[in-house]
Structures are given as structure tokens and as C-alpha cells.
C-alpha positions in Angstrom: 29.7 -20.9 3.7 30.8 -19.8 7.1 31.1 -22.5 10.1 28.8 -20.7 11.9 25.8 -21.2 9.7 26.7 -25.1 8.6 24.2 -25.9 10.9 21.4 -23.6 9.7 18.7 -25.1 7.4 18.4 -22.7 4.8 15.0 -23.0 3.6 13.2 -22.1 0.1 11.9 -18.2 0.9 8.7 -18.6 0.3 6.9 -19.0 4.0 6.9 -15.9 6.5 10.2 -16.2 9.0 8.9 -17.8 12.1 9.9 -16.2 15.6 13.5 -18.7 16.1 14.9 -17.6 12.2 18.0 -16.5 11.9 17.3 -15.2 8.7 14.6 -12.5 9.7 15.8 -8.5 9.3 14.3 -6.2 11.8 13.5 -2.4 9.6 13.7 -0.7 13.2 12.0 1.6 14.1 9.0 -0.3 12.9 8.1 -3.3 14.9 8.9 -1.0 18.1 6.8 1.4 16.9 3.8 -1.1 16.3 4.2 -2.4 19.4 3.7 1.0 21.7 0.7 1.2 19.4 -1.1 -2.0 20.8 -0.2 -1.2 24.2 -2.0 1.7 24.1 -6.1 1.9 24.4 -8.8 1.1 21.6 -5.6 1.3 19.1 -5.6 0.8 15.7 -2.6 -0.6 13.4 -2.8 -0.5 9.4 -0.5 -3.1 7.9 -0.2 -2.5 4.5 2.1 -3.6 1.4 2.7 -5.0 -1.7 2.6 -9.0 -2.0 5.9 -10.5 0.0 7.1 -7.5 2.1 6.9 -9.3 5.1 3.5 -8.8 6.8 3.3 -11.5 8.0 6.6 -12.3 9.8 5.5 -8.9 11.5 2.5 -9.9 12.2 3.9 -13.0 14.1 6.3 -10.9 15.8 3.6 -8.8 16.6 1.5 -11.5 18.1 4.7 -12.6 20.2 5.0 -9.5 21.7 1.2 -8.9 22.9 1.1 -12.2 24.5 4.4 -12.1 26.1 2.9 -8.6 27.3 -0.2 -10.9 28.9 -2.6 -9.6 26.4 -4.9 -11.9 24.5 -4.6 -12.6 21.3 -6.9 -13.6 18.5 -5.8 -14.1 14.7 -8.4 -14.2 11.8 -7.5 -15.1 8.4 -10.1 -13.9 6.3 -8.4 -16.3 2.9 -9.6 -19.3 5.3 -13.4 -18.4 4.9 -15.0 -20.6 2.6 -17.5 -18.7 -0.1 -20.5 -19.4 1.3 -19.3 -17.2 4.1 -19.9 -14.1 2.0 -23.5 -15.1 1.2 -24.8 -12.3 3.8 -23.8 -9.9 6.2 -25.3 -12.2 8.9 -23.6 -15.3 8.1 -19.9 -13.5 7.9 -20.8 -11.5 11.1 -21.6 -14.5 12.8 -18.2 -16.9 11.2 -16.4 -13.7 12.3 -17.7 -13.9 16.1 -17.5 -17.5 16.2 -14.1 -17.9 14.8 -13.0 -14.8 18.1 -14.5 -17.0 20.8 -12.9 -20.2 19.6 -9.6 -18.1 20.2 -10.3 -16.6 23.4 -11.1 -20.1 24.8 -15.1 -19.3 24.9 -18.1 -21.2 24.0 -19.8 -19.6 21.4 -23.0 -17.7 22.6 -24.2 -16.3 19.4 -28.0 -17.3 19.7 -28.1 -15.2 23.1 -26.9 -11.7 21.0 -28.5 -12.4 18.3 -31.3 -10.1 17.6 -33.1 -9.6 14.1 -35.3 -6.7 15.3 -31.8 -5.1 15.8 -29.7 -5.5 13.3 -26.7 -8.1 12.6 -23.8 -4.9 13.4 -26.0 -4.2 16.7 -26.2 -7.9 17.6 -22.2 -8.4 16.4 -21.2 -5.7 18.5 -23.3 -6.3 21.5 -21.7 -9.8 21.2 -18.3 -8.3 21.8 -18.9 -5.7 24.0 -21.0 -8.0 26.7 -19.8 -11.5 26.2 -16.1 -11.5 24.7 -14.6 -8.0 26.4 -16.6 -8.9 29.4 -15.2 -11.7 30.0 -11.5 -11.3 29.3 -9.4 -9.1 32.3 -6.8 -8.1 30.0 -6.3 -6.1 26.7 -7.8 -8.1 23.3 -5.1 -7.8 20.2 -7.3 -8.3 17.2 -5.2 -9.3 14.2 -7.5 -9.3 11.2 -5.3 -10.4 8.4 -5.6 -10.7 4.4 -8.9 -8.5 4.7 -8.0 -7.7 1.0 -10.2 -10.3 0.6 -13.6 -8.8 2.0 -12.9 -6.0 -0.9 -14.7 -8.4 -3.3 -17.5 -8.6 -1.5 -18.4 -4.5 -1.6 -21.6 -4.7 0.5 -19.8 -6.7 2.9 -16.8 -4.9 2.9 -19.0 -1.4 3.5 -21.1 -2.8 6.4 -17.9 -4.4 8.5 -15.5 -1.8 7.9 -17.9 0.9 9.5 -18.7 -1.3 12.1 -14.6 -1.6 12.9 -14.5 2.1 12.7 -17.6 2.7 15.2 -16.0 -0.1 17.4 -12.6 2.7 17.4 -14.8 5.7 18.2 -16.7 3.6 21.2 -13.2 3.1 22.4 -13.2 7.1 23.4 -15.7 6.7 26.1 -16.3 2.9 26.6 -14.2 0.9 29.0 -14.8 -2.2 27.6 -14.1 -1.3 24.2 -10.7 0.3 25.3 -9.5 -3.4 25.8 -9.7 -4.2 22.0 -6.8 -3.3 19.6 -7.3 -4.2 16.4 -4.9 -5.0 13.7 -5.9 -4.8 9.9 -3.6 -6.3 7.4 -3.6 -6.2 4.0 -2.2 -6.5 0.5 -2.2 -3.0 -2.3 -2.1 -5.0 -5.1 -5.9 -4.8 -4.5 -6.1 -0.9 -5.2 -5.7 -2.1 -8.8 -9.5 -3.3 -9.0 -10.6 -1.6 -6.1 -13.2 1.2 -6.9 -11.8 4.7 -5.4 -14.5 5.7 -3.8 -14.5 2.8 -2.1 -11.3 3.5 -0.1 -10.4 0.5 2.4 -10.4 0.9 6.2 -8.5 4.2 6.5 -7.9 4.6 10.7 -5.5 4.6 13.0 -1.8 4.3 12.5 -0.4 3.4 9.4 2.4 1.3 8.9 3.9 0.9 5.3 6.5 -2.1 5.3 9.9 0.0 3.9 12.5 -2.0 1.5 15.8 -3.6 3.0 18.7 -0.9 3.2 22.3 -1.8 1.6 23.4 -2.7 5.4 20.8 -4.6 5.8 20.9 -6.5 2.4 24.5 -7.2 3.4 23.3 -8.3 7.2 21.1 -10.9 5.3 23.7 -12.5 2.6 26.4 -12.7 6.2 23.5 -15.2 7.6 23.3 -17.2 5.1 26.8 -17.7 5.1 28.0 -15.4 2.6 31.1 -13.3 2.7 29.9 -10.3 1.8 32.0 -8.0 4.3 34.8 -5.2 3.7 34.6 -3.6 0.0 33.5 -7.0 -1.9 30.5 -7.4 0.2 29.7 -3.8 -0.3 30.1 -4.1 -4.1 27.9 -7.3 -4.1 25.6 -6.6 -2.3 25.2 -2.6 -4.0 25.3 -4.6 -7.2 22.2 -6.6 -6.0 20.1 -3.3 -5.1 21.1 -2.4 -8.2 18.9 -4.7 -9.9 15.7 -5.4 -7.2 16.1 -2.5 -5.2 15.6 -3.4 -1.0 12.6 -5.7 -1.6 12.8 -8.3 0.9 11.9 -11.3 -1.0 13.7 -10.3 -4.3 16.8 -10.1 -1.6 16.3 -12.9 0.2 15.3 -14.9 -3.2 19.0 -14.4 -4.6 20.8 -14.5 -1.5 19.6 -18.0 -0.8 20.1 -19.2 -4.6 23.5 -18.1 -4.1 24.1 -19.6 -0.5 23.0 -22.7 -1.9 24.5 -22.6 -5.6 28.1 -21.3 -4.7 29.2 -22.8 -8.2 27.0 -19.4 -9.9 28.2 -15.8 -9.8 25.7 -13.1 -8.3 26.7 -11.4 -12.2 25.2 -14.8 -13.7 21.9 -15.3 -11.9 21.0 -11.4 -12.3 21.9 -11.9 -15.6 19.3 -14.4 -16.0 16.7 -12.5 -13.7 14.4 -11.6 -16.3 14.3 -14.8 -18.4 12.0 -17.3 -18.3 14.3 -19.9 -16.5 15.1 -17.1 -14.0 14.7 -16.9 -10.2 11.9 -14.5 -10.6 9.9 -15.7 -13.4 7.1 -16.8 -11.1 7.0 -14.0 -9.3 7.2 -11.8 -12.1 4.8 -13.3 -14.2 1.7 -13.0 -11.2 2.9 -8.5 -11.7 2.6 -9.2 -15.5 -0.9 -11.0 -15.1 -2.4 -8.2 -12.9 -1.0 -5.7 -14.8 -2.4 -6.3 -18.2 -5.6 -6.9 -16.8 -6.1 -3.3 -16.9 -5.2 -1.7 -20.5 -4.5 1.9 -18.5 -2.5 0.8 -15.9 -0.6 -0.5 -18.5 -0.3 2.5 -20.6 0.5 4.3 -17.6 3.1 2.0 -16.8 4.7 2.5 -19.9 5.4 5.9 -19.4 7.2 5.1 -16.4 9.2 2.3 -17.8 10.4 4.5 -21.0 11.3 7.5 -19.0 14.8 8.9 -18.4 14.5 10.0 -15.5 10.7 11.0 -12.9 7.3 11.5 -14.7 4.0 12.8 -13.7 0.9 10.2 -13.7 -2.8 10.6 -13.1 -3.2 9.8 -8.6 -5.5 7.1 -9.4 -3.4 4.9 -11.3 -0.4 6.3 -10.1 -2.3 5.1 -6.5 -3.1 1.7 -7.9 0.6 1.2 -9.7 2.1 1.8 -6.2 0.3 -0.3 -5.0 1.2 -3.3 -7.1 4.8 -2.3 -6.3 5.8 -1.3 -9.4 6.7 2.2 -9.0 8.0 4.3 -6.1 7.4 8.1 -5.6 10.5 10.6 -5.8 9.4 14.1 -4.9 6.2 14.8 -6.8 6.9 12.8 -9.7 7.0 8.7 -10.2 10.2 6.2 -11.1 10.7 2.3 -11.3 10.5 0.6 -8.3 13.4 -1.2 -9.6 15.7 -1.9 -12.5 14.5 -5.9 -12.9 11.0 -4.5 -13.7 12.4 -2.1 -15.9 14.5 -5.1 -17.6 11.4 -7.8 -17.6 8.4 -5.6 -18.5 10.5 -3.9 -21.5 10.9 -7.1 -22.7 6.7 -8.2 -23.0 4.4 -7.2 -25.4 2.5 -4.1 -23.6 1.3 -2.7 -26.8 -2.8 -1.4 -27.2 -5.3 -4.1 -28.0 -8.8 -4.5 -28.9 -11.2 -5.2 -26.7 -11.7 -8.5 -27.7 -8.1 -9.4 -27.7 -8.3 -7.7 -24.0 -10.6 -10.0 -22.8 -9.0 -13.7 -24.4 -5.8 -12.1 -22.7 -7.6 -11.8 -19.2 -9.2 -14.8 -19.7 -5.8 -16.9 -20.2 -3.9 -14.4 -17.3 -7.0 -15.2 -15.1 -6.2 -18.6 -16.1 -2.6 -18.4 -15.2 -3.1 -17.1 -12.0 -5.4 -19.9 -10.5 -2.9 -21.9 -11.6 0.2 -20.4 -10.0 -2.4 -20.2 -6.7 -2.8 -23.7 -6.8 0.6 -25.3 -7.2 3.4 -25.8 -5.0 6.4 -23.7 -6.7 9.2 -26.3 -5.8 7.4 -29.4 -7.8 4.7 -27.6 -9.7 2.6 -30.1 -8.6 -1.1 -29.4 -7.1 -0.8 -27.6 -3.9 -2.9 -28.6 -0.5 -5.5 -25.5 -1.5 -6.6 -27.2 -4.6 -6.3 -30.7 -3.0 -8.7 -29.6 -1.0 -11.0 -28.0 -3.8 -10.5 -30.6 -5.7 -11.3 -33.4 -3.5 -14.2 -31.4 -2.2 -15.7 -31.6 -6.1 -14.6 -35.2 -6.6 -17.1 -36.1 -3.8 -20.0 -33.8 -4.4 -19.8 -35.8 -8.0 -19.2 -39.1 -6.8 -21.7 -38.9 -4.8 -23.9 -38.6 -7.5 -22.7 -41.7 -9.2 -22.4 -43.8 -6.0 -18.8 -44.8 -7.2 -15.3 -45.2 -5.3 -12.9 -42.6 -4.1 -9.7 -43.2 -3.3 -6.5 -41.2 -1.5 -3.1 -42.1 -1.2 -0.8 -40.6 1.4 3.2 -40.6 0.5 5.4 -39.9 3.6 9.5 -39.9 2.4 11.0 -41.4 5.0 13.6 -40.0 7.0 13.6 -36.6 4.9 15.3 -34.6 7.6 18.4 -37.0 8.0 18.5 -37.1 4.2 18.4 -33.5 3.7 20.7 -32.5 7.2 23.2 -35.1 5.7 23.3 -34.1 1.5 21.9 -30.1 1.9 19.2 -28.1 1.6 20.0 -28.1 -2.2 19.7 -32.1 -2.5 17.0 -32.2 -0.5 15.3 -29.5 -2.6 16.1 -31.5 -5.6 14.9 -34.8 -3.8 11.4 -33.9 -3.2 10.7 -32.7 -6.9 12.4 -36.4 -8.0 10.1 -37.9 -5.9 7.2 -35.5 -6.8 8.1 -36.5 -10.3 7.7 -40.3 -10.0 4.0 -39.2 -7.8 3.1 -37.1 -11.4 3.9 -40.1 -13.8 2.7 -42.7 -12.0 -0.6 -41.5 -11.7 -1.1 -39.4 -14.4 -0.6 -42.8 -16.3 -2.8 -45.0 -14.2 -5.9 -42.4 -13.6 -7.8 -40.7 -15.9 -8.3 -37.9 -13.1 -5.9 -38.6 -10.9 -4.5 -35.6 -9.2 -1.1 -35.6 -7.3 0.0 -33.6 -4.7 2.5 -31.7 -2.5 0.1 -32.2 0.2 2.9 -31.2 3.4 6.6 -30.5 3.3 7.2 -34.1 2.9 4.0 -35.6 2.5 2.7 -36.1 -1.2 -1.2 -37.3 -2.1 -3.0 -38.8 -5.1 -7.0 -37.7 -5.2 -7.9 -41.3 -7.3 -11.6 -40.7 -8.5 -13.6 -44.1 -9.6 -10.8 -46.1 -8.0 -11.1 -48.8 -5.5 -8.6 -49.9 -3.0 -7.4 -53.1 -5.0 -6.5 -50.6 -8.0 -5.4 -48.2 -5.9 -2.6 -50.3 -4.0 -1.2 -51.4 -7.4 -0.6 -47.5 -8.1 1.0 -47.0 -4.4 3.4 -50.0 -4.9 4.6 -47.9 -8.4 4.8 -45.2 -6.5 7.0 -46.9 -3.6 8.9 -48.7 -6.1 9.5 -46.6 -8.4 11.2 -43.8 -5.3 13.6 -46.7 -4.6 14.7 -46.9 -7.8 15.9 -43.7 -7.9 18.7 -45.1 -5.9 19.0 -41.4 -3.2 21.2 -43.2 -1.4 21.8 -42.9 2.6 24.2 -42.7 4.9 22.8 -46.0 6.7 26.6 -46.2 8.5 26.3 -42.8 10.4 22.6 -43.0 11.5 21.6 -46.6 11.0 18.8 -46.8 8.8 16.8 -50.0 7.4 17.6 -49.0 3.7 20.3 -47.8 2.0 18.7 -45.8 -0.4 15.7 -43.2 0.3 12.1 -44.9 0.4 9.1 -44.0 1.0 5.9 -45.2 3.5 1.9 -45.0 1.8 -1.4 -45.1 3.2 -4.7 -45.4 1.3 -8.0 -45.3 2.1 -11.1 -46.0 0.0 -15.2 -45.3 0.2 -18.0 -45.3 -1.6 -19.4 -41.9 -1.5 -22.3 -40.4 0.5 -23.4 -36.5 0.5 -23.7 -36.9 4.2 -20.3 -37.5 5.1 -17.8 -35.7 4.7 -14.5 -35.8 2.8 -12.5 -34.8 5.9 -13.3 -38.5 6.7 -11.6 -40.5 4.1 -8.3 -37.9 4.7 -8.4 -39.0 8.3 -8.6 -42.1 7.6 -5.5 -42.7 5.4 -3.8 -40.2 7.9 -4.4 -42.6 10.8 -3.2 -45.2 8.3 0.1 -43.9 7.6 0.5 -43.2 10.8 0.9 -47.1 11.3 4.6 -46.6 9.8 6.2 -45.0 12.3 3.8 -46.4 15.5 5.1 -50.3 14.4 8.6 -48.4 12.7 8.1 -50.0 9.5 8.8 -48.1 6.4 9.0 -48.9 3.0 5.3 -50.3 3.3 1.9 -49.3 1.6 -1.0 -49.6 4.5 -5.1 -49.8 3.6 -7.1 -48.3 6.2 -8.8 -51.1 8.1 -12.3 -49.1 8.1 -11.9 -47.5 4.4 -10.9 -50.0 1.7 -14.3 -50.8 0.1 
């Protein structure tokens, strides 16, 4: 690794690149391009792409850009709506208009647009028109991302499209609609249970995120520190397209594993690409679950994957194919999108089955999927999506019982110095010890106990029927059992209160009430923990003074 990127935290590429990374590839002419199409009146941009092209680092370049330009911005993430958002029409249109004025810094007027005689489209977009456009001088950027997720709602879906499409054609001749751009994101892989008649939102300009080029590949592996310059670097990093083609995170994926691994040739981890303890396997198993949900996509993709060279396909699951990302278009006629899918999906069973072996297949994909949604991929442990699902069905039950609910709170302390001091690669290695330790300890002390990755170094335990007595034994495990792992410090260089790496908890504890909510009991073993770096003692379990029945 170069000098110049010692300094450089080189982080597991799973997140979008914020604005200051180092490590983010412009694919010029595209982000100029999207950006003369905000700036100009009533716009409309289409991002569109397979899962983990890089929507949304453009997005949040994209949203850079309009307010540095002195427009407003307003982002809505459609995967944050809860389900009983998509009950009715009336109760999305109104989350939707809510969520915009939050944004734009106005108190939500909805009762004073509202009009049932007229219609929940009429009242939405009189709500815009003479309340949020009205009162906002300059231009609106209306970033409506993940709207994949309206698709599954079809009558929905229908109704607010056509109302974003009416909103573009009042733009024409409106002046107050020629402040709004709007912004639609989403992911293909829905074309592969979309309906084709129902086509999604189909305006405006267009933007398809394109694949890394070999200079660009090469740009990439030189900021992580690699020496991939002159004829090596070339052959390295040709070697690389080889296998995954340009796409960004199948690039970045190995790139980093290398960066941070320098003891494994790029030969040895494509080598292993495709098996089960490969870099990929994650990511290729979610394209293996979505595939073989549909028995002629995968007898189309078949064709593809045993051809010598282009073949024809029928459009629609040709359309729905490319959309998953597995296949590219060369002339007329369809190829691989890349030699690693080619390898992996040679290697599974994609043979014809009955329809009831079809459906115990989906069934355990389905399965597989909610499970790969709900964990965090460094520790496997739960993630903060189902800690909140989970939690959220803990107290609707206990609440029926009238019994305890606990939550612990696991802070490591001083991660950063400990992960700045051994690398990202002991840190990395550090927080799935410690997740480890979290996973036995209460997996053996709680029935349903659930741990989790609940922040970048935060952990929880979701402790059903357990009151705060029982719960501080399994939070002094916990602590102790993190300092016997012996991570040691460098308590000479930065002078820290323990030698090896420890770790701060907070619980709280409540009998549970349908009236309250389960925010409060997180809060309260937040402001708990919190107590550890206010009084700068670490190394401590803390009870919440108001929640430790």
C-alpha cells in the first residue's frame, strides 16, 4: 500500500460513497449530464439499475449539487414507509405530502387541501401546487428513491405514477409547477415480477448507470493503494474485467479484499469467486434466489449461459433478465453480463422441476432472502431492520402477557483508535469477535434473545420475559467475556484506561403497555449508555434510572 493512502480508512463496500470518499469513480459524462437536467424547468430524471451500481452515491452527489445551486431539496425513501402506509391511496398520498413539508421546513397543512368531494390526486396536488411550490422562491429537486417498492402495491403504483406524470405535463404551462424536478430512482431487478403491461414511470430523461471501464477499474485499485500502473496494472486489472466485467461493486468488492489481504493473489481470490467461501457468495446467491423463482427466466437463462457465442431471447424475459443484470445486449442478440455468472450459475442445479418442487424451492429462496435482508453481512448477526421488526413484535406480544422486556446496548470502546492503530482488517475481524461473544452469550441465557449489529460499533440484545436483575447478569458476560479476548491496545501511544479492548453497556427494562411505545425503552438505554462517555467511564454496565422494573 502506497504512503499516500496509509491514512485512508478503507471501509467494507457495502454503503453508497459519501460526498468526501476518495474511493468514488465519476462515469462522466453522466452526473454532468443529470445535473443540466435539474436545472432545467419541470424536469424529469429516470435513475435506473440493477442492485449495487451506484444509485445512490449519484443520488447524493446529485443532491449536493442542487443545493449548492440554492435549490431545495427533498429526499423520500419509499423502503422507510411502514405497511400500513400502503393501506389506501389516501393514507400514502398523505405520508407522501407530509414526509415533503417536514423537508422543506413547513408545518404540515394537510387538513386545509384535503378534500373528499375531490379526490385524494386533486387534493395531493392542490397541496403542492398552493402550499409547498407557493411557498418556496426557488426551484424544488424531488428525489423519490427506491420507488421499486410502490410496484407491489399495483393500484397504488397506477394512481401515483399518473399523478407524477400529470404533475410533468402541468409543468408546460404552470409556473409553479416549473419549480419541481423530480427525480425517480429505482432498481430492474423488479421487471422480473413486474407485469408488462404495467410498465413503471416511463418520462423524462433516462439515465442507465454504465459499468466501470478498464481505466477506470485501474483508477480504483491506485486508491486503494494498489500498484496497478504500467503493463502489470493493465494486466491485473484486464484480468479482473475478465471475470466481473465493469460492475462497480464486483470491482470495488475485490479491489478492497485485496488492499486489505496483500498476503492473497488477485489469481487466488478469483479463483475462489464462485465458491461458497467466496467474496461473492452473498451476493450471488440473492441473483440465484430471484432467479429460480421464475422457472422461465431460468430456462431462458440457460440458453444464454450454454451459448458460444450471442443468442436470440423472447423481449419480455430478455427485458426482465437485463434487468436482473445478468445479461447484456450485443447487437440484436443477448450475452453474459460476465464470466463469474457464467462460472457460478453453471455450477447450480437449474434443471426443470415440478410444480410442487417449484414452490418448496421458492418457499426456502423466499426464506433465504428475508434472511440475507435482515442480517448484517460482516457478523451475520441480526441487522437494525429486523431489530426493529422484531422488537416491534416482542412488545405487541408482551403486551398481551403483561411481562418484562429488556434491551441491552454494547458500545466497544474506543473502536476508532483500535481500528486506526491495527487496520481496517483487524478491526473488521474485531467487531465479528465481539459480535461472537454478543451471539453466545445470549443465545445461551434467553430463550428468545436476539443479538444485534445495531450501529457500526454498537451491538443490542432484544431480551423478551427478562427483568433487569437477569438482564445485568447477561451484560456482565457480555463485558467480561470481550475482555477476555485479550484485543490488546496501544495504551502507551494514546493513553487509555485498559490495556486490552472493552466494552461499555446500558440496559433498560419495562413492563409492557400497548400505549407506549417501543421507541421508549430504546431511548432509554440510549440515554443510559450515554452515561459512559458524559462521566468517561468505560468498562461499566449502566441500568436506566427510569426503566429497570
Amino acid at each position: 500500500m502506497n504512503k499516500q493512502m496509509q491514512s485512508v480508512t478503507l471501509e467494507f463496500p457495502y454503503d453508497p460513497e459519501p460526498l468526501n470518499s476518495p474511493f468514488y469513480i465519476a462515469r462522466p459524462p453522466l452526473e454532468e449530464q443529470t445535473y443540466q437536467e435539474i436545472s432545467r424547468i419541470g424536469s424529469v430524471v429516470r435513475i435506473q439499475a440493477p442492485h449495487k451500481m451506484g444509485k445512490t452515491s449519484l443520488i447524493l452527489r446529485l443532491l449536493d449539487y442542487a443545493q449548492q445551486s440554492g435549490f431545495h431539496t427533498v429526499y423520500i425513501d419509499f423502503q422507510l414507509a411502514e405497511e400500513a402506509i400502503f393501506i389506501s391511496l389516501d393514507k400514502f398520498l398523505r405520508w407522501f405530502c407530509a414526509n415533503t413539508s417536514q423537508q422543506l421546513h413547513l408545518t404540515p397543512m394537510l387538513d386545509n387541501y384535503w378534500d373528499e368531494d375531490v379526490g385524494k390526486k386533486v387534493s395531493c396536488t392542490l397541496y403542492f401546487q398552493n402550499y409547498l411550490l407557493k411557498n418556496i422562491n426557488n426551484p424544488l429537486v424531488l428525489v423519490l428513491d427506491k420507488v421499486d417498492q410502490i410496484f407491489e402495491y399495483s393500484s397504488i403504483a397506477q394512481e401515483f405514477f399518473s399523478l407524477l406524470r400529470s404533475w410533468h405535463e402541468q409543468a408546460k404551462h404552470n409556473i409553479l409547477w416549473q419549480k419541481l424536478r423530480l427525480v425517480v430512482v429505482h432498481s430492474t431487478e423488479i421487471y422480473t415480477t413486474l407485469n408488462i403491461n404495467q410498465s413503471p414511470f416511463n418520462v423524462g430523461l433516462a439515465i442507465q448507470l454504465p459499468e466501470f471501464s478498464l481505466e477506470q477499474i485501474q483508477d480504483l485499485a491506485q486508491r486503494y493503494g494498489l500498484n496497478w500502473t504500467g503493463d502489470v496494472g493493465q494486466k491485473n486489472a484486464q484480468a479482473l474485467q475478465a471475470i466481473v466485467g465493469g460492475h462497480p461493486y464486483l470491482v470495488r468488492l475485490a479491489i478492497y479484499h485485496l488492499a486489505n489481504s496483500p498476503e492473497k493473489s488477485l489469481e487466488q481470490l478469483l479463483g475462489e469467486a464462485t465458491t461458497i467461501t467466496g467474496i461473492y457468495s452473498v451476493y450471488l446467491r440473492r441473483k440465484l434466489a430471484t432467479l429460480q423463482q421464475n422457472p422461465k427466466l431460468v430456462t431462458a437463462f440457460k440458453q444464454v449461459i450454454t451459448a458460444d457465442d450471442s443468442v436470440e431471447l423472447d423481449c419480455i424475459l430478455a427485458y426482465k433478465l437485463e434487468g436482473m443484470g445478468l445479461i447484456k445486449l450485443d447487437g440484436n442478440q443477448y450475452t453474459i453480463a460476465c464470466e463469474l455468472y457464467r462460472r457460478y450459475f453453471s455450477l447450480q442445479d437449474l434443471k426443470g422441476q415440478t410444480w410442487q418442487e417449484q414452490i418448496e424451492q421458492l418457499q426456502r429462496q423466499v426464506q433465504e432472502l428475508q434472511r440475507l435482508s435482515y442480517t448484517d453481512e460482516l457478523t451475520q448477526l441480526a441487522n437494525r431492520r429486523y431489530f426493529n421488526i422484531y422488537l416491534k413484535q416482542q412488545w405487541q406480544r408482551l403486551a398481551d402477557e403483561r411481562s418484562p422486556l429488556s434491551i441491552i446496548l454494547v458500545e466497544i470502546d474506543y473502536f476508532r483508535i483500535y481500528s486506526s492503530t491495527h487496520g481496517q482488517e483487524a478491526g473488521d475481524k474485531c467487531l465479528c469477535l465481539v459480535a461472537d461473544v454478543i451471539r453466545e452469550v445470549v443465545n445461551n441465557n434467553s430463550h428468545q434473545g436476539l443479538p444485534v449489529r445495531y450501529k457500526e460499533t454498537e451491538f443490542a440484545a432484544i431480551l423478551p420475559h427478562t427483568t433487569t436483575g437477569s438482564a445485568f447478569s447477561i451484560a456482565e458476560l457480555i463485558r467480561k467475556g470481550v475482555k477476555a479476548l485479550a484485543l490488546a491496545h496501544d495504551e502507551t501511544l494514546y493513553g487509555l484506561p485498559a490495556p486490552v479492548l472493552t466494552v461499555s453497556l446500558a440496559i433498560a427494562c419495562t413492563i409492557v403497555h400497548k400505549k407506549d411505545s417501543p421507541s421508549v425503552l430504546v431511548n432509554a438505554a440510549s440515554e443510559a449508555l450515554e452515561q459512559s462517555s458524559v462521566q468517561n467511564e468505560r468498562d461499566r454496565t449502566f441500568i436506566s434510572k427510569t426503566f429497570n422494573y
